[in-house]
DOBA-157327 format. One record per residue (C-alpha): x, y, z; residue number from 1. Coordinates in nm, 4 decimals. Each point is the difference from the previous one (the first is absolute). Layout:
BEGIN
          X          Y          Z   resi
          X          Y          Z    NUM
...
// end
This chain:
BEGIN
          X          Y          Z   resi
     3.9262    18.4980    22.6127      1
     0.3485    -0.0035    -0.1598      2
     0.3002     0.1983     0.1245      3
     0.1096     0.2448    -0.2908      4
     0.3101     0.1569     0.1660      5
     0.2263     0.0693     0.3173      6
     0.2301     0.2517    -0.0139      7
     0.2064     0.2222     0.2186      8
    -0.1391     0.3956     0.0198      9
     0.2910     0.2230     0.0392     10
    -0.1432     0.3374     0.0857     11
    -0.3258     0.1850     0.0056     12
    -0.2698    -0.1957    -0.1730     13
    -0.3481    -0.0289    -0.1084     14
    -0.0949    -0.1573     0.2755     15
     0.2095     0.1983     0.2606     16
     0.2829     0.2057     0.0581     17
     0.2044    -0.2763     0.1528     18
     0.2647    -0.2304    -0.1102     19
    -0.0780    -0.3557     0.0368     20
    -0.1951    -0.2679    -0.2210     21
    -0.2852    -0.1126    -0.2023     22
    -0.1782    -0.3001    -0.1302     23
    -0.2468     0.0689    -0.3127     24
    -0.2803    -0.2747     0.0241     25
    -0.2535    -0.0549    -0.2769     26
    -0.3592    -0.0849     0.1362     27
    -0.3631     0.0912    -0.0469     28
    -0.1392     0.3040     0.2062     29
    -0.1945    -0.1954     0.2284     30
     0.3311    -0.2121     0.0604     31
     0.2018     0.3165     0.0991     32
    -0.1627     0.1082     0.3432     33
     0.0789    -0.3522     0.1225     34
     0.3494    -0.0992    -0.1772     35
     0.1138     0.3439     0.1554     36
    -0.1537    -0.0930     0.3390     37
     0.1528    -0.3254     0.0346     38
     0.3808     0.0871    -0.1400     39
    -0.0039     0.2121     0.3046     40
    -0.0994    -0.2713     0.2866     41
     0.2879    -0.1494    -0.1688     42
     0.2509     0.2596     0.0314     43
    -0.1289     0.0963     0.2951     44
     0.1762    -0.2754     0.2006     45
     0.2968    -0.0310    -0.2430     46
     0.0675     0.3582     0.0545     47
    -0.0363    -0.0297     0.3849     48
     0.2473    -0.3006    -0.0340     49
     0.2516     0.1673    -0.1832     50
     0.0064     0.3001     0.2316     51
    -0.1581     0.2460    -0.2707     52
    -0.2482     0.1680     0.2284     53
     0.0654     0.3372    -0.1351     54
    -0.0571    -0.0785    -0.3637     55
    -0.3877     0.0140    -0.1639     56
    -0.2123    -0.1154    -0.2568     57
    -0.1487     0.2255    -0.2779     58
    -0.2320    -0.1361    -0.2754     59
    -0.0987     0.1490    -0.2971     60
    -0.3043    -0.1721    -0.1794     61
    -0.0124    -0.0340    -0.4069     62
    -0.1572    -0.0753    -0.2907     63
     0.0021    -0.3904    -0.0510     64
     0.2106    -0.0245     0.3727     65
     0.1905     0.1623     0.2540     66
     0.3531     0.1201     0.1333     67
     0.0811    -0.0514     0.3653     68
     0.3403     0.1516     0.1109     69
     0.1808    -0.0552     0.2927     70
     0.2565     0.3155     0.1685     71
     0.3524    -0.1568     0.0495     72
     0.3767     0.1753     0.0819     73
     0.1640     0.0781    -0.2834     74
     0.2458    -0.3146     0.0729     75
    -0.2732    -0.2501    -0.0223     76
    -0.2031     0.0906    -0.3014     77
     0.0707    -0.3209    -0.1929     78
    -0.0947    -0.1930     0.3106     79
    -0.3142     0.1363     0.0544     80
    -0.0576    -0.1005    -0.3666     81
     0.0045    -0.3504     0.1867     82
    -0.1744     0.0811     0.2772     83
    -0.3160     0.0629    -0.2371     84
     0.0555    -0.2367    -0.2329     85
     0.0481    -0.2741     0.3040     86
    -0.3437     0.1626     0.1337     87
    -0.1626    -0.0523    -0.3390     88
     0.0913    -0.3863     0.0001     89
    -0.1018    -0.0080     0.3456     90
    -0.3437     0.1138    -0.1199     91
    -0.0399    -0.2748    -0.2799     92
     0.0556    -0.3428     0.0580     93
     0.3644    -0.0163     0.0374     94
     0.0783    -0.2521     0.2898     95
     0.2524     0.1649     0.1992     96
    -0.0526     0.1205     0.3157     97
     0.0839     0.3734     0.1387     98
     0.3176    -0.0875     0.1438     99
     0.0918    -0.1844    -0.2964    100
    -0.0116     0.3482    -0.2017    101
     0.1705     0.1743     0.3027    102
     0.3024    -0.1841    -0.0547    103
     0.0496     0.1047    -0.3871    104
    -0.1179     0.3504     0.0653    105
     0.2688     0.0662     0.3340    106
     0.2776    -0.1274    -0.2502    107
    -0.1537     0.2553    -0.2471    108
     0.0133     0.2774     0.2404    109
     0.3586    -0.0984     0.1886    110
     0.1632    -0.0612    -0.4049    111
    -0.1294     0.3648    -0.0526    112
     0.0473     0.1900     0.3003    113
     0.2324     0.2861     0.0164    114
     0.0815     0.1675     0.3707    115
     0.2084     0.2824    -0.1581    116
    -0.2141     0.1022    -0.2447    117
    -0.2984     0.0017     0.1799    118
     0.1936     0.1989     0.2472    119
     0.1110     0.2405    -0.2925    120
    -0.4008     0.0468    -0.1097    121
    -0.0788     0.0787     0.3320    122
     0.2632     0.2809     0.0492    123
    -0.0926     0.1359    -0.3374    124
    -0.3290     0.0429     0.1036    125
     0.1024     0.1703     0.3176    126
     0.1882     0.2472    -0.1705    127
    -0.2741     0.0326    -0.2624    128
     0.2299    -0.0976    -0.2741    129
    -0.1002    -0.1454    -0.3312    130
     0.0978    -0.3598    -0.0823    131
    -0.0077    -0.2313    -0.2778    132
    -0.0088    -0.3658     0.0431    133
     0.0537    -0.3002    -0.2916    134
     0.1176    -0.3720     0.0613    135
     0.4134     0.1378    -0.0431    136
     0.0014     0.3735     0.0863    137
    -0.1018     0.2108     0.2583    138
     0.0013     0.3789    -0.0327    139
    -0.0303     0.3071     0.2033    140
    -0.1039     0.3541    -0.1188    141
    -0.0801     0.0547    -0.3719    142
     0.1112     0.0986    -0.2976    143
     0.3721     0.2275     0.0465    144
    -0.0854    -0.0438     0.4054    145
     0.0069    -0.4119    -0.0500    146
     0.2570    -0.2345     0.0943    147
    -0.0763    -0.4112    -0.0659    148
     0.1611    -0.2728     0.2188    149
    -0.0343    -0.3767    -0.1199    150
    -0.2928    -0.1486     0.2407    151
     0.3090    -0.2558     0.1425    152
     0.2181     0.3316     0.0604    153
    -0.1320     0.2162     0.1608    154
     0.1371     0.2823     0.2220    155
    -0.0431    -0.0048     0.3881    156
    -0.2779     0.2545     0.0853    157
     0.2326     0.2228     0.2506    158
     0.2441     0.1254    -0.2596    159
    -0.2591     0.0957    -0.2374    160
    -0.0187     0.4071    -0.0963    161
    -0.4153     0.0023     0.0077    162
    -0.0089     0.3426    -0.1083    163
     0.1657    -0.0234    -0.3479    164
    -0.2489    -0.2704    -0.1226    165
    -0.2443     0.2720    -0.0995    166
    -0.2903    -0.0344    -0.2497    167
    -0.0468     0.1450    -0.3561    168
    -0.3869     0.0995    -0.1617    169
    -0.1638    -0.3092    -0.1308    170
    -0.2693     0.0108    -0.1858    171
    -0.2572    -0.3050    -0.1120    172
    -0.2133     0.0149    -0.3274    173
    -0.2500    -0.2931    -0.0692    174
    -0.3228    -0.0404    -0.1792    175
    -0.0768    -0.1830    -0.3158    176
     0.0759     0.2192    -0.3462    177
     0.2721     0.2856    -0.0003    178
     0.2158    -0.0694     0.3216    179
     0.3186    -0.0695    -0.1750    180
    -0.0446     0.3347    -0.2667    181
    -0.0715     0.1789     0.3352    182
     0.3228    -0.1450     0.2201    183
     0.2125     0.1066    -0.3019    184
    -0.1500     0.3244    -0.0387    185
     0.0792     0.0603     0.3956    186
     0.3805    -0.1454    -0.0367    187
     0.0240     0.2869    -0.2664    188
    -0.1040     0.2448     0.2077    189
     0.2227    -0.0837     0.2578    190
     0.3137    -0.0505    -0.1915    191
    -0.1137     0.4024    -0.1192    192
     0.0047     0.1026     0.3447    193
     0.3301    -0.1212    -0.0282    194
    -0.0109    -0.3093     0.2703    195
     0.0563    -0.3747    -0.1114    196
    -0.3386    -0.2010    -0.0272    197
    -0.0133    -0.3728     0.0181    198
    -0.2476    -0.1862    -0.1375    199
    -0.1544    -0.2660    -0.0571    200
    -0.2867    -0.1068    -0.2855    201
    -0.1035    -0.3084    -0.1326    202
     0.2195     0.0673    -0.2976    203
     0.3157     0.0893     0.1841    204
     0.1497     0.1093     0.3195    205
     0.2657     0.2948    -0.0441    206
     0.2068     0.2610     0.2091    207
     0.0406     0.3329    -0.0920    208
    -0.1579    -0.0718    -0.3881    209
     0.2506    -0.2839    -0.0478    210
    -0.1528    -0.3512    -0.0502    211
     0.1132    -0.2017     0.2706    212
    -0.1929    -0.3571    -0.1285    213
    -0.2644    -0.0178    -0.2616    214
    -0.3138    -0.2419     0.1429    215
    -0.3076     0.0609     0.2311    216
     0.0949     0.1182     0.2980    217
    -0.2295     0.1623     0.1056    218
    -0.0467    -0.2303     0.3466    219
     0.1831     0.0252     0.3246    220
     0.3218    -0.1664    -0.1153    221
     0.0688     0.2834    -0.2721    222
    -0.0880     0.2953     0.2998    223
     0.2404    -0.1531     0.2457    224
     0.2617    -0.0280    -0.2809    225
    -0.0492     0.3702    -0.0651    226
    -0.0496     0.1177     0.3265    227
     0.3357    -0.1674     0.0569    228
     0.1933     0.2011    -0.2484    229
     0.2173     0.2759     0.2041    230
    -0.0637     0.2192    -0.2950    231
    -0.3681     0.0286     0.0371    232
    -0.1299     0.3280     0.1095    233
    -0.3820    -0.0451    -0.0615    234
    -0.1729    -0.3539    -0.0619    235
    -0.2914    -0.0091    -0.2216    236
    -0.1353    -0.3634     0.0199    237
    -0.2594    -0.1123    -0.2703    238
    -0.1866    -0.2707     0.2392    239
    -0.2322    -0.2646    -0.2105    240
    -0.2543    -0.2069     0.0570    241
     0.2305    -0.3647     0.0093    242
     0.2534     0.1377     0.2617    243
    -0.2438     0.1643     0.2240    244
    -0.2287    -0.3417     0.0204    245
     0.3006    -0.2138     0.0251    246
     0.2000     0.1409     0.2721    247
    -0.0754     0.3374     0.0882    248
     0.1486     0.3458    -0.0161    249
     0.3950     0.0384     0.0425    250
    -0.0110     0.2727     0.2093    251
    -0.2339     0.0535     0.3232    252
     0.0468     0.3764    -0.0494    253
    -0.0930     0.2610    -0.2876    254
    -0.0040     0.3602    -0.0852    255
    -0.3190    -0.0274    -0.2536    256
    -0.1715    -0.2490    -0.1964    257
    -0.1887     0.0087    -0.3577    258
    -0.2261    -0.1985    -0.1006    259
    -0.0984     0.0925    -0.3490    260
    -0.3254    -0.2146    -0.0675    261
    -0.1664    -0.3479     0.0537    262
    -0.1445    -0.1891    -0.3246    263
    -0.0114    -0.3219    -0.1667    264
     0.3258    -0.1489    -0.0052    265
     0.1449    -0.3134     0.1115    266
    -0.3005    -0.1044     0.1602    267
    -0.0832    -0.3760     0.0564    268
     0.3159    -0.1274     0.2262    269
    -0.1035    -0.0850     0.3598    270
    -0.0389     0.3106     0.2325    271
    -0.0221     0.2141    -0.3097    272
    -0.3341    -0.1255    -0.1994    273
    -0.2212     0.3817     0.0315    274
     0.0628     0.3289    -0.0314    275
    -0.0621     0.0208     0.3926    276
     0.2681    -0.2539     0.0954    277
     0.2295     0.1876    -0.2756    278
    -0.0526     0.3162     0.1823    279
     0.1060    -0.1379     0.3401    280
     0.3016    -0.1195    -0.1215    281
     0.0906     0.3229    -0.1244    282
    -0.0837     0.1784     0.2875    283
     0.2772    -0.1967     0.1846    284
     0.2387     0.3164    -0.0660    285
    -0.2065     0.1705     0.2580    286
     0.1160    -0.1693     0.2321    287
     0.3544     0.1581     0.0114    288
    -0.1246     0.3448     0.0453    289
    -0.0448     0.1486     0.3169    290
    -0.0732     0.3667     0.1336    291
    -0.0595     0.2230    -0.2448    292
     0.1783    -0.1951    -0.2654    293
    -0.1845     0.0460    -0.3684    294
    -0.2376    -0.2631    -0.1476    295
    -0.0408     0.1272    -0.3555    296
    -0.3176    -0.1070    -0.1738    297
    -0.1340    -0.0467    -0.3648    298
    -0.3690     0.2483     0.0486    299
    -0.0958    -0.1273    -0.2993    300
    -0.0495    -0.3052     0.1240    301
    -0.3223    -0.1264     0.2114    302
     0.2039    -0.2967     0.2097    303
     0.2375     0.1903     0.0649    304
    -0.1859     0.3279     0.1150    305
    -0.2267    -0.2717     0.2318    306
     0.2597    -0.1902     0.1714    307
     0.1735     0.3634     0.0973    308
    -0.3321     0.0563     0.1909    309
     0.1534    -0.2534     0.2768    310
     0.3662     0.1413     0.0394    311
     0.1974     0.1502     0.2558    312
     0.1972     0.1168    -0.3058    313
     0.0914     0.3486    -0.1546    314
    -0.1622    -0.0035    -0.2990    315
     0.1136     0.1883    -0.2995    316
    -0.2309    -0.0538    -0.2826    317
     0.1135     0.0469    -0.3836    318
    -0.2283     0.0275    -0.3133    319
     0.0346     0.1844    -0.3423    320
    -0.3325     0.1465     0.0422    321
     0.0120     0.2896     0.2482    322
    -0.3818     0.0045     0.0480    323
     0.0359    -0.3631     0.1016    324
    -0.2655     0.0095     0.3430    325
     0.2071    -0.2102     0.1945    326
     0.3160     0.1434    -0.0584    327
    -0.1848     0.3754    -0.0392    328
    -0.1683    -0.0374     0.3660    329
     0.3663    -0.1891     0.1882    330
     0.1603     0.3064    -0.1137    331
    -0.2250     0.2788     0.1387    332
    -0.0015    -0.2037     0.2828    333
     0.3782     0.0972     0.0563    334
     0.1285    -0.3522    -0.1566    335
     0.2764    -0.0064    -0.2686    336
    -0.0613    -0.1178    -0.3560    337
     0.1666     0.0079    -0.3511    338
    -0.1813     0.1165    -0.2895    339
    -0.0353     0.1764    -0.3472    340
    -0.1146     0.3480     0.0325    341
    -0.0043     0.2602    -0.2781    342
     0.1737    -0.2184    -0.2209    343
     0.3092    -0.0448     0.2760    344
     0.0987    -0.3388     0.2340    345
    -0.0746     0.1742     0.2935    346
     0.0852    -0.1329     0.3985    347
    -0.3349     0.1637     0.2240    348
     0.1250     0.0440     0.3660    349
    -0.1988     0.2371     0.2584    350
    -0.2654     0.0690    -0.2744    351
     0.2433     0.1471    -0.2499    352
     0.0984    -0.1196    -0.3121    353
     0.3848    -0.0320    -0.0817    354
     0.0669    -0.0285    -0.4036    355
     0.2569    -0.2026    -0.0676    356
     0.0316    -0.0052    -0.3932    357
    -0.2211    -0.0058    -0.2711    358
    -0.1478    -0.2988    -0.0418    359
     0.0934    -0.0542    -0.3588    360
     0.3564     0.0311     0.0642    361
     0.1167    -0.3012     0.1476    362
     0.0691    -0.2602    -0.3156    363
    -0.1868    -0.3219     0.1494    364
    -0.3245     0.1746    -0.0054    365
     0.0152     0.0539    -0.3961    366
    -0.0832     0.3859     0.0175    367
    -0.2720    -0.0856     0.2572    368
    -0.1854    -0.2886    -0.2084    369
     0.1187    -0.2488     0.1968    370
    -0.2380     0.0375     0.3114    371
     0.0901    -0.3118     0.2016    372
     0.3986     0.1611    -0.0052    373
    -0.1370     0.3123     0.1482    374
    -0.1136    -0.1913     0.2587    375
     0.2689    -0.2017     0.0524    376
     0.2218     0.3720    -0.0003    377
    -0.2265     0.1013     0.2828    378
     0.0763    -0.2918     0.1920    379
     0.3472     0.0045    -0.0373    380
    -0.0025     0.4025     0.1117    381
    -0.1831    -0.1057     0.2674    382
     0.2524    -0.2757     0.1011    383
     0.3045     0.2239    -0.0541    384
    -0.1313     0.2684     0.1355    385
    -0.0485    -0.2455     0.3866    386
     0.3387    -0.0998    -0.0824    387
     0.1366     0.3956     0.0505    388
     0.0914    -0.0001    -0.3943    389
    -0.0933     0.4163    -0.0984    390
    -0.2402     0.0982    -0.2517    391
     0.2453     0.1218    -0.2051    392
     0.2182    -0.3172    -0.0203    393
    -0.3586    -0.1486    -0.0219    394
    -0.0766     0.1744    -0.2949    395
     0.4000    -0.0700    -0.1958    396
    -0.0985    -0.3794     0.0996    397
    -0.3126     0.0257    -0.2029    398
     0.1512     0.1907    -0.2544    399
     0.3297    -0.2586    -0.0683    400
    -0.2039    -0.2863     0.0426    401
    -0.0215    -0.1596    -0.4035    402
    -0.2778    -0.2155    -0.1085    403
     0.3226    -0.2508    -0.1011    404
     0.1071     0.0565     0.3465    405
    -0.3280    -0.2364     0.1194    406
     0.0864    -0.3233    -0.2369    407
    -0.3400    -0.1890    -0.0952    408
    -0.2321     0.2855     0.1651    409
    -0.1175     0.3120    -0.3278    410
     0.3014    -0.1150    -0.1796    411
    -0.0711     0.1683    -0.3324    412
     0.1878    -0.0575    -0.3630    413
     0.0392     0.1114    -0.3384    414
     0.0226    -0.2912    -0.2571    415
    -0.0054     0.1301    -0.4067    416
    -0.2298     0.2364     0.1038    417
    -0.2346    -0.2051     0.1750    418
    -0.0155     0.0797     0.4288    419
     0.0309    -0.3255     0.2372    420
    -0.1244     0.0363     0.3326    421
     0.1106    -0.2669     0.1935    422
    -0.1058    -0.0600     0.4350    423
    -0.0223    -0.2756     0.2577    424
    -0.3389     0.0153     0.0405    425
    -0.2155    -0.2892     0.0913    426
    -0.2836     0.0458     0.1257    427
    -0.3155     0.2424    -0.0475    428
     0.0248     0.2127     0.1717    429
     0.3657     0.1175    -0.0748    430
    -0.1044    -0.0962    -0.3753    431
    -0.2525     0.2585     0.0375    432
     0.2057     0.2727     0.0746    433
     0.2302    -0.1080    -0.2613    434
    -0.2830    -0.0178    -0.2374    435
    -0.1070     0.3654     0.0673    436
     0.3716     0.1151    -0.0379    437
     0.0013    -0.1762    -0.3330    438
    -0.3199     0.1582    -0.1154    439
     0.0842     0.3661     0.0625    440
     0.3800    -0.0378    -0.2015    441
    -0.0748     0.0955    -0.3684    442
    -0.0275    -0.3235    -0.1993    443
    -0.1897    -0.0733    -0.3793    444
    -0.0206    -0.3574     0.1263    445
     0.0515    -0.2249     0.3327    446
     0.1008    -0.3307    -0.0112    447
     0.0530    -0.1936     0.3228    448
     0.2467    -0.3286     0.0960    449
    -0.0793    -0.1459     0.3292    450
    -0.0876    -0.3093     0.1609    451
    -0.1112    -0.1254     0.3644    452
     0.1091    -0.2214     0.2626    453
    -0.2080    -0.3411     0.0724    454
    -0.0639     0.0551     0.3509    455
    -0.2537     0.2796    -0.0509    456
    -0.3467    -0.0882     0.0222    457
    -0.2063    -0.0485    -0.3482    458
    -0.2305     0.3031     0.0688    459
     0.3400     0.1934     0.0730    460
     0.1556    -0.0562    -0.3078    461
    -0.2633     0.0853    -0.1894    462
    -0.0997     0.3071     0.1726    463
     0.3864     0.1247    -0.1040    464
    -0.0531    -0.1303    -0.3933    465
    -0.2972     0.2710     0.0219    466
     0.1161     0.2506     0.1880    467
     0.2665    -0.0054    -0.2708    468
    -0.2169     0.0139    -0.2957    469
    -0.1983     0.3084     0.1079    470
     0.3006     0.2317    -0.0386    471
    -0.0412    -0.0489    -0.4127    472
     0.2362    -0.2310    -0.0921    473
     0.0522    -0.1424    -0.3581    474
     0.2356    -0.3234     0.0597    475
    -0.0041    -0.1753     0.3058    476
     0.2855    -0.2687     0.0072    477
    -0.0393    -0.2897     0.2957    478
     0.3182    -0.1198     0.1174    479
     0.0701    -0.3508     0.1456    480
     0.1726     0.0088     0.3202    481
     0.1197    -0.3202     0.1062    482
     0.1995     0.0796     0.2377    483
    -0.3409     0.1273     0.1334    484
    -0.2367    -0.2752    -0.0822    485
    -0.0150    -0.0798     0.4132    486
    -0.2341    -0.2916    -0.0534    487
    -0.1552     0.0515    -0.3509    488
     0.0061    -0.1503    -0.2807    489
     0.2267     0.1885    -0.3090    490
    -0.2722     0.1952    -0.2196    491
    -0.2125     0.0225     0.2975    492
     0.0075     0.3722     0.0965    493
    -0.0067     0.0600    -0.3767    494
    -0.3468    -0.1559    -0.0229    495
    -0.1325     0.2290     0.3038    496
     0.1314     0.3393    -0.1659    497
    -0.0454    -0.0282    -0.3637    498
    -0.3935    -0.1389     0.1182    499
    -0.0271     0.3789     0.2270    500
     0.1279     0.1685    -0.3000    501
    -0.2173    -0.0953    -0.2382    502
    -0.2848     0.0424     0.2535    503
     0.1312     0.3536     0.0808    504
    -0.0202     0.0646    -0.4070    505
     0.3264    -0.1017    -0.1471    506
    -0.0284    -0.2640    -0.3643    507
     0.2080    -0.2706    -0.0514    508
     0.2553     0.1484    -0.1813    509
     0.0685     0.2499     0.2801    510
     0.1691    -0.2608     0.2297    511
     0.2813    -0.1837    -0.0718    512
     0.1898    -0.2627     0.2012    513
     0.3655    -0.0105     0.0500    514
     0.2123    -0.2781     0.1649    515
     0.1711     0.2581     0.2349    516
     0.0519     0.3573     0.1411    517
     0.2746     0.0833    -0.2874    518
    -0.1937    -0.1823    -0.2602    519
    -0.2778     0.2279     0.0578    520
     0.1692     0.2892    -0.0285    521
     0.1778    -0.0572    -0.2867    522
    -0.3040    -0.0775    -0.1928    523
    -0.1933     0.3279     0.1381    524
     0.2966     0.1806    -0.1387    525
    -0.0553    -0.1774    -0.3293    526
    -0.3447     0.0968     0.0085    527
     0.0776     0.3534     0.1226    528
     0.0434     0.3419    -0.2103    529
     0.1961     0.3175     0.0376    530
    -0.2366     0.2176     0.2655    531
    -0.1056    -0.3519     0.2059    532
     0.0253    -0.0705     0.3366    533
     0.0559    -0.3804     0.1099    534
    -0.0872    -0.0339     0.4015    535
     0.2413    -0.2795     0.1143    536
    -0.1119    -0.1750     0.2874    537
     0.3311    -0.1859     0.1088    538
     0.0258    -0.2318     0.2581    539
     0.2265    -0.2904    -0.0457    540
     0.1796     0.1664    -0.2870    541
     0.0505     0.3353     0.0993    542
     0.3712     0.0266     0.0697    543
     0.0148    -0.1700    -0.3537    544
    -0.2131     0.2497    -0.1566    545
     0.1156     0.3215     0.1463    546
     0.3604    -0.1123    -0.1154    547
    -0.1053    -0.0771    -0.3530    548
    -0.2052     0.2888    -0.0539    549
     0.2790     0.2744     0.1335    550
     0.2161    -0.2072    -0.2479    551
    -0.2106     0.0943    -0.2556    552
    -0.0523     0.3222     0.0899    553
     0.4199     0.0739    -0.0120    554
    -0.0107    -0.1601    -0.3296    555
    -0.3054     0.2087    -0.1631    556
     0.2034     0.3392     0.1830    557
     0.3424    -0.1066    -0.1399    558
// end
């Protein structure tokens, strides 16, 4: 057995929806039962000893291990880190003695505790006000309702006005492909209902369309930051995978949640190695709704539709296909869903279809060919529509929203006559969709540039070499990626897709090699002619690319 990691959760979690802490252990199944078992006869006493009688013990079991947390007050997070950690020495052969531990862990807890702010939480929570917690700030109410104290500053409970630290509508999109195209397309539509959105994306976190920082934040440290902002009218918080496993949701409260799909992607780090584990992660942002709060689902897709079987939830299903069953039977049931019918985005409530605008119109869905953007427009009117944004400000959202106004994601270019379509995708299934976008725009050729990270299994990055081939393509060029190798050897990943394309039908002199993401487009361009289309598959490069290529663009208009 081998302790992976310890680490403080922050808010609602995978495991639960309590603050507190959690060790990661790596063990064999049979191990797990037992390990788990006797870490709690540990902390059984060393709880008792330290006077936590009211905190508990959760485990959640793994592939290849298990995570046990531990509850703790918000003041003593870091020391119940120790507290596990001392009850995981405890349990191997460490020769110190209970009391021994009890000594570093009560200096843990005294060094950490705060009276005033615990005192602060718990009138908050009296008053049903929102709060925000890091190591520095505190805050109370959100968005244009929040003020922020510094944690050792912080205002005597009496004097505080409870009733002006009111909440704004947050909203919580997840899933694996097309969250960030979907947050964006929301923040449009509430900027065209004339409110100020902030957001946050694993590209960027910005307030009322201005950039605030570019970088992922798309964890709990970029929500509070925007939930922070006095500006901030309506928070729409892209939530991913690493920020929900490491620490939890920022906020213990929600207005509706998204969760836009579950597939391949980023699978293989501990407490994320299936689909199934990938899911429950995901499904974290559940646990901020209450009442009659939205949970809007993909209906398309099979884990998604399953897992909604065992919710308390609200469901509101989405799907491009109106004869969908799932989504066909929730709504004559009298449930809500978002769909295309008669050729219009539509929002079904009470049985009845509302249109909302031709689905052709709005620019990221290419005049309808792109059918993964319809979806992710259905998702997003489903979203704004829980966060009290009208149809019709829906619908000038839609219609304002650019494909150059989603960097990286159906960015497409002109170059000498030849079209570049460049996107972030990176794994199959988002490739796929890609792919069928790419085969229905009017091309005499296809070439494609991509490459593939190191960390996906051989089978995997194969299975995306062929998936490729089979929309007719007449160049493939494979991109190195060191910055992606994650463990392989340079030339590696090559090998595995250039061996699936020739066994999915391409010759030799259909794949090329190039030493990197711009390399390989420049010589697809060379090999290019007016009437092409080059698919760029950027990934480390695509800032770079989408620069040079608008560049280029200027130049051939000028």
């Amino acid at each position: 057995m081998e302790l992976l990691d310890c680490r403080r959760l922050t808010g609602p979690n995978v495991v639960w929806d309590k603050p507190g802490a959690v060790i990661d252990i790596a063990c064999d199944d049979a191990e797990a039962g037992d390990a788990i078992a006797g870490l709690a006869d540990i902390l059984e006493p060393l709880l008792a000893a330290l006077g936590w009688r009211n905190e508990s013990l959760a485990a959640r079991k793994c592939i290849g291990g298990f995570s046990l947390a531990l509850s703790a007050p918000m003041d003593a997070l870091y020391a119940a880190t120790e507290i596990l950690e001392a009850a995981w020495n405890l349990h191997g052969d460490c020769d110190d003695s209970l009391e021994d531990k009890l000594v570093g862990v009560r200096s843990a807890i005294a060094e950490e505790s705060k009276a005033a702010l615990t005192e602060l939480l718990r009138q908050a929570d009296r008053h049903q006000t929102a709060w925000l917690l890091d190591d520095d700030v505190v805050s109370l109410g959100l968005g244009r309702h929040a003020k922020s104290w510094p944690v050792r500053a912080l205002p005597g409970t009496a004097a505080l006005r409870w009733e002006s630290f009111n909440s704004i509508p947050v909203g919580l999109i997840t899933g694996t492909n097309g969250k960030t195209t979907t947050s964006r397309l929301v923040a449009n539509m509430v900027a065209a209902g004339g409110r100020i959105s902030g957001l946050t994306s694993t590209d960027w976190m910005a307030v009322g369309g201005a950039i605030i920082d570019e970088g992922d934040y798309a964890g709990p440290g970029g929500a509070r930051t925007v939930l922070r902002d006095q500006r901030v009218d309506v928070a729409v918080l892209e939530t991913a995978r690493g920020g929900l496993l490491r620490r939890g949701l920022a906020v213990r409260r929600a207005d509706a949640a998204l969760i836009t799909n579950i597939s391949e992607d980023h699978l293989g780090d501990f407490g994320s190695r299936s689909l199934e584990e990938l899911l429950e992660i995901k499904w974290t942002v559940t646990r901020a709704l209450s009442g009659d709060k939205p949970l809007i689902l993909n209906a398309d897709d099979a884990m998604l539709v399953a897992r909604a079987q065992n919710t308390d939830a609200r469901i509101v299903f989405f799907s491009p296909d109106a004869d969908n069953k799932i989504l066909a039977q929730h709504l004559s049931a009298g449930g809500d869903a978002c769909s295309v019918v008669d050729g219009a985005l539509a929002r079904g409530a009470n049985g009845e279809w509302h249109a909302i605008m031709p689905a052709e119109e709005p620019p990221i869905t290419f005049s309808g060919a792109a059918r993964h953007n319809i979806a992710n427009a259905l998702g997003a009117i489903a979203m704004a529509h829980a966060l009290g944004v009208p149809d019709e400000a829906i619908a000038r959202g839609l219609r304002q929203t650019q494909r150059g106004d989603n960097p990286g994601r159906c960015n497409l270019y002109e170059v000498d006559g030849i079209k570049v379509l460049v996107d972030f995708a990176h794994n199959v299934d988002a490739m796929r969709a890609l792919f069928q976008l790419a085969r229905k725009l009017p091309a005499k050729r296809r070439l494609l540039c991509f490459g593939q990270a190191g960390d996906r299994p051989d089978a995997s990055i194969a299975e995306l070499a062929q998936s490729a081939w089979q929309i007719g393509l007449d160049l493939v060029v494979i991109s190195e990626l060191e910055k992606y190798y994650r463990g392989r050897e340079p030339n590696e990943v090559y090998a595995i897709m250039a061996k699936a394309l020739r066994e999915a039908g391409a010759d030799a002199s259909q794949i090329a090699h190039s030493e990197d993401e711009m390399a390989a487009l420049r010589l697809a361009l060379q090999e290019a002619r007016p009437g092409d289309l080059v698919i760029m598959l950027a990934l480390a490069a695509s800032t770079e690319i989408r620069a040079w290529l608008k560049d280029k663009e200027q130049h051939d208009a000028g």
